[in-house]
N, C-alpha and C positions, 0 to 999 in steps of 0.2 A: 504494500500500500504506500507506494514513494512517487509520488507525483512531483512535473514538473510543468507548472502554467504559469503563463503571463497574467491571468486573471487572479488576483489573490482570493475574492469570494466566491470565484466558484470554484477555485484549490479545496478549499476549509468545505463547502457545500457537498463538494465529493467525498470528504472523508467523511464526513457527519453521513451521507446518504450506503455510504459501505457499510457502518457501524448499525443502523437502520436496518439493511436487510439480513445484515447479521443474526440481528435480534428479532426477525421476523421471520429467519428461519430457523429459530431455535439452538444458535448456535452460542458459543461462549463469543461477546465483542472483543477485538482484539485486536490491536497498530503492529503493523511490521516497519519497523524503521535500519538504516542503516547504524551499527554501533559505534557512538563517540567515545568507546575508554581506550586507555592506551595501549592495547592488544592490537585494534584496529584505526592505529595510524600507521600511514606507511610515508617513506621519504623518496618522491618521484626521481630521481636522477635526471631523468631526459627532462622534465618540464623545472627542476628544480623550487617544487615545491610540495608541501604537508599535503597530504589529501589522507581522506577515508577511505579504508578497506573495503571491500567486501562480504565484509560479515554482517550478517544481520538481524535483527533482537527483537523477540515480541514482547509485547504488555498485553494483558487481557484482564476483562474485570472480578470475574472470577478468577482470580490470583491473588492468594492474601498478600502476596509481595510485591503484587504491584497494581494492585487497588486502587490504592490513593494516585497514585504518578499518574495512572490513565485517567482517572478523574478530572487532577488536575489540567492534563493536556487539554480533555474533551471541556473541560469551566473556561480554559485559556482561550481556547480555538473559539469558545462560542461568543467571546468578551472582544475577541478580535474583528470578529465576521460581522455582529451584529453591532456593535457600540463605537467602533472603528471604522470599519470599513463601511458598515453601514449607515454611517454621517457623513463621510469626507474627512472626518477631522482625526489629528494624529494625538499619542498623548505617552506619557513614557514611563519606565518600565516599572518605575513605582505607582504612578499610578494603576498600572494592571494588577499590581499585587492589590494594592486594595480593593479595585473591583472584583479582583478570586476570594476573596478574604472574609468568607463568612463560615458559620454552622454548616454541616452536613445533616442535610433535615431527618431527624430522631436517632439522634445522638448528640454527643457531646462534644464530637472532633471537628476543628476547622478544616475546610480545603487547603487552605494553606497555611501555614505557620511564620514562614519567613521568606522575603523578597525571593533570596537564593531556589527556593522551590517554584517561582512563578518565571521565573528567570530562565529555570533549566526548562520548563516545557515547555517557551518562546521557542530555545534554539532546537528543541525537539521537533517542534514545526516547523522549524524553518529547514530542520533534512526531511522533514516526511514531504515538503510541499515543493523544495528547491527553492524557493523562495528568501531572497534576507527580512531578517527582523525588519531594517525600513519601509519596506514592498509590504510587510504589515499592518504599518505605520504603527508604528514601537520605536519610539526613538528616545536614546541615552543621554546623557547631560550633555550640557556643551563644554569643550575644555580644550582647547585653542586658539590659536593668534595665527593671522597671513597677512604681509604685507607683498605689495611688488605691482609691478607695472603692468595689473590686468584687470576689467571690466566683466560683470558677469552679470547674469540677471536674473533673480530671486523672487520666485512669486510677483513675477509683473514690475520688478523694485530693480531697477540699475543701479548697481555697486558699485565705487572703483576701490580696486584696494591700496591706490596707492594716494589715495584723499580720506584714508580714516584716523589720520590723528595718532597720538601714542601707543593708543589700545588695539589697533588692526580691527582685524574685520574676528571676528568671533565663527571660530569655524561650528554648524551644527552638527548634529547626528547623521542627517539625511541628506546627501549633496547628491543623489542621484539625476533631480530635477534641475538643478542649476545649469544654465545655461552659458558657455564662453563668448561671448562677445569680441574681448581681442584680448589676447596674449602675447604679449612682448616680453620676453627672459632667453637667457641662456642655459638657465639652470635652476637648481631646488637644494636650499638648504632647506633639510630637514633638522632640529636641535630639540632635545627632552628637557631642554628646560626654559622656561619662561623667562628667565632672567639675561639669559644671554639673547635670548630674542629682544629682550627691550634693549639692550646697549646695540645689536645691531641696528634696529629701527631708530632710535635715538639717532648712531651713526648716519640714517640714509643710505645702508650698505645695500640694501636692493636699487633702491637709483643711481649706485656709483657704479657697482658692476653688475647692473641688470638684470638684476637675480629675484626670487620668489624666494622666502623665509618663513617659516612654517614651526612654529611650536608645538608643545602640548605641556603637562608638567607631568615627568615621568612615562609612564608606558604610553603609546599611542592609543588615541581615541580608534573603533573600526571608522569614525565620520573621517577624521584625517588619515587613515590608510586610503578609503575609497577616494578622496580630494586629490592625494599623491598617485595615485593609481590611473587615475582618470587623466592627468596633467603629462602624465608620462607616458601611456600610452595613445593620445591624442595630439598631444603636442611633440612627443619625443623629448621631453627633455632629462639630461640628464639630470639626477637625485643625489646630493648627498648628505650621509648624516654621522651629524655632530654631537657626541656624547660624553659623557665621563668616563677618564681611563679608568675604569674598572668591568668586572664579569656582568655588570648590568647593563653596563654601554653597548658591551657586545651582545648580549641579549636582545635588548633594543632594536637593534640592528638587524639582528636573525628574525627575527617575526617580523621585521617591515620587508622582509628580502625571500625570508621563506616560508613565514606562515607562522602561527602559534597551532600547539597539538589541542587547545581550547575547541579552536575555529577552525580547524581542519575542516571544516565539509565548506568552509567561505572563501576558501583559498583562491578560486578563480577570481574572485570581487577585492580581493585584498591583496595578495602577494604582489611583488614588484622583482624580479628576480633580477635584475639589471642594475639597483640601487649598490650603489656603494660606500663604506665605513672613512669619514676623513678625519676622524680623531675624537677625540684624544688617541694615542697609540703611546707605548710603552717607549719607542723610539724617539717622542716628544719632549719625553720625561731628560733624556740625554739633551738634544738638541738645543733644547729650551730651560735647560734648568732649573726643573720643577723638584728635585728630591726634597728641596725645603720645602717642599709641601704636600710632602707626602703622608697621608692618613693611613694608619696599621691595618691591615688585614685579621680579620676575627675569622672564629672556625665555620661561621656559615660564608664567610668570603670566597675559602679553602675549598668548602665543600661543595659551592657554587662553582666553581671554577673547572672542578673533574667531571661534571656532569655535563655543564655548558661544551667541556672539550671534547665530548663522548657523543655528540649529537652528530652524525651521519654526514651533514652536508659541512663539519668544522673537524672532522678527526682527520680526515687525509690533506687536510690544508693547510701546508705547509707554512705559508704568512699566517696565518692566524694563531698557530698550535706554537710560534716562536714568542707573539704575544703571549698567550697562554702562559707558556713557561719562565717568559722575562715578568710577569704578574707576582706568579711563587718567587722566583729571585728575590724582585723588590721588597720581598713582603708588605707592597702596600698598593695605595691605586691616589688617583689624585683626579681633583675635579675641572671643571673646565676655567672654571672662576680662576684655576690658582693664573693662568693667563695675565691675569689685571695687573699680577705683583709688577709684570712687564711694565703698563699704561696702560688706562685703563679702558683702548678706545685698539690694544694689542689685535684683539682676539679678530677686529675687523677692518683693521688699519695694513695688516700686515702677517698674521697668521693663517688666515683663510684665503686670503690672495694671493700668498705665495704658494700655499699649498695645492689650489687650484689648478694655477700657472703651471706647476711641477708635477703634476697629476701622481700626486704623493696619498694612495689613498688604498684601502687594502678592500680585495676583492670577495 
């Protein structure tokens, strides 16, 4: 029962109508979907990226073990179809948990108990339907910045991102509907932290070297993967991102390039396999004089680090597994900030332009 349409309600109207004659022929109801746990993630080599196996896992309602989860798919699915989709209007993922979020009539148990359960039978829909959470309209908080020399159009609303003032343009959830109007760049900084996004835009470093600049704070939003996804495969341009030397950077890194095993079944709409890492790197740390500002590595740093190096598409790479190893040497990792001790205008005066220039950047 894995469907894939263009139409979102009558995706959700087909499953509801299966479950129906299910129960009309006497039979136990019951979702076949493909399995998200980490048995059934595999790492593409040729397309290089995460995707879903082939294995695939029923719920059924007569299952005391999986009762409730089908419940809540079938409370989710009807919250989406009829309340969502069936206005026009979008509304996010908290709010769906409180529309699942009642008594189960004659008893005393809720459908749901916490966000995390209404959350997971969103993305359960979204493999049984092919569909993203957006295509839902389920949309996540907003939590990014874009500046650069491009026009888009927003619900009927012309933007230019490069006449938004300090704060950029506030990337949403949902950028599927956005329109480009004109895009003028050479390239995509992508940075996990906001604060170097502001000293760049502060700087005007997109309108000095023509560039797009893209934050989030910490891990990327799926709104700003799809935004970079879209930008680079439409425009071609190239991506690159800017992170803290440490096993998080490079993490960071790895999910906007190959996918997270989270989102594995999104990986077509997300991954970027062409992006590439332009620092911090370990070889900075030399170059740039950063050891006085070196922060100690702790045993989840240690442990982060042999896992991170054991992941498929970073154990035979040889640039990366030297980082890896020059990490343990350091015993430590260092942030992008420490740049400043340079001036404080470094990191976009002279660090990313040369590094550019030098196309010093690991693949």
């Amino acid at each position: 029962m894995v469907f894939k349409k263009e139409d979102p309600k009558k995706a959700l109207k087909e499953l509801g109508d299966k479950l129906i004659y299910q129960i009309n022929k006497g039979k136990n109801p019951e979702i076949t979907f493909p399995l998200r746990n980490l048995s059934n993630i595999v790492y593409d080599s040729k397309s290089k990226t995460l995707k879903l196996g082939d294995k695939m896992g029923t719920r059924s309602f007569f299952n005391v073990a999986h009762a409730k989860k089908f419940l809540q798919t079938v409370e989710v699915a009807a919250v989406i179809k009829d309340k969502l989709l069936g206005s026009g209007k979008h509304s996010s993922l908290r709010d769906v948990f409180y529309m699942t979020k009642r008594t189960i009539p004659g008893t005393n148990v809720n459908l749901v108990d916490e966000q995390t359960e209404s959350d997971k039978a969103i993305e359960d829909l979204e493999v049984i339907t092919g569909l993203s959470r957006e295509e839902l309209h389920v949309n996540a908080n907003k939590n990014g910045s874009v500046a650069g020399k491009v026009i888009i159009e927003d619900k009927g609303d012309i933007i230019d991102w490069s006449r938004l003032g300090s704060g950029g343009w506030a990337i949403p959830s949902n950028v599927e509907n956005i329109k480009f109007k004109k895009v003028e760049a050479k390239y995509i900084i992508y940075m996990e932290k906001a604060a170097v996004w502001e000293r760049l835009n502060e700087d005007k470093y997109w309108a000095k070297n023509n560039a797009i600049i893209i934050s989030s704070q910490g891990q990327t939003t799926r709104g700003i993967r799809r935004l970079l996804q879209r930008l680079y495969e439409e425009y071609e341009l190239p991506i690159y991102v800017l992170c803290d030397g440490d096993i998080y950077g490079a993490y960071i890194y790895s999910v906007i390039k190959y996918g997270s095993i989270a989102l594995a079944h999104a990986s077509e709409r997300l991954t970027i396999p062409g992006v590439k890492y332009i620092g911090i790197t370990m070889d900075d740390v030399e170059k740039y004089d950063l050891k006085k500002h070196f922060i100690k590595l702790d045993e989840k740093d240690y442990a982060r680090i042999k896992q991170v190096s054991e992941y498929d598409w970073f154990k035979d790479n040889k640039a990366w597994q030297r980082q890896f190893k020059m990490m343990k040497e350091f015993k430590a990792k260092v942030e992008i900030q420490a740049l400043s001790a340079r001036d404080i205008s470094f990191v976009s005066e002279k660090y990313l332009p040369d590094k550019i220039k030098n196309k010093e950047f690991l693949d």
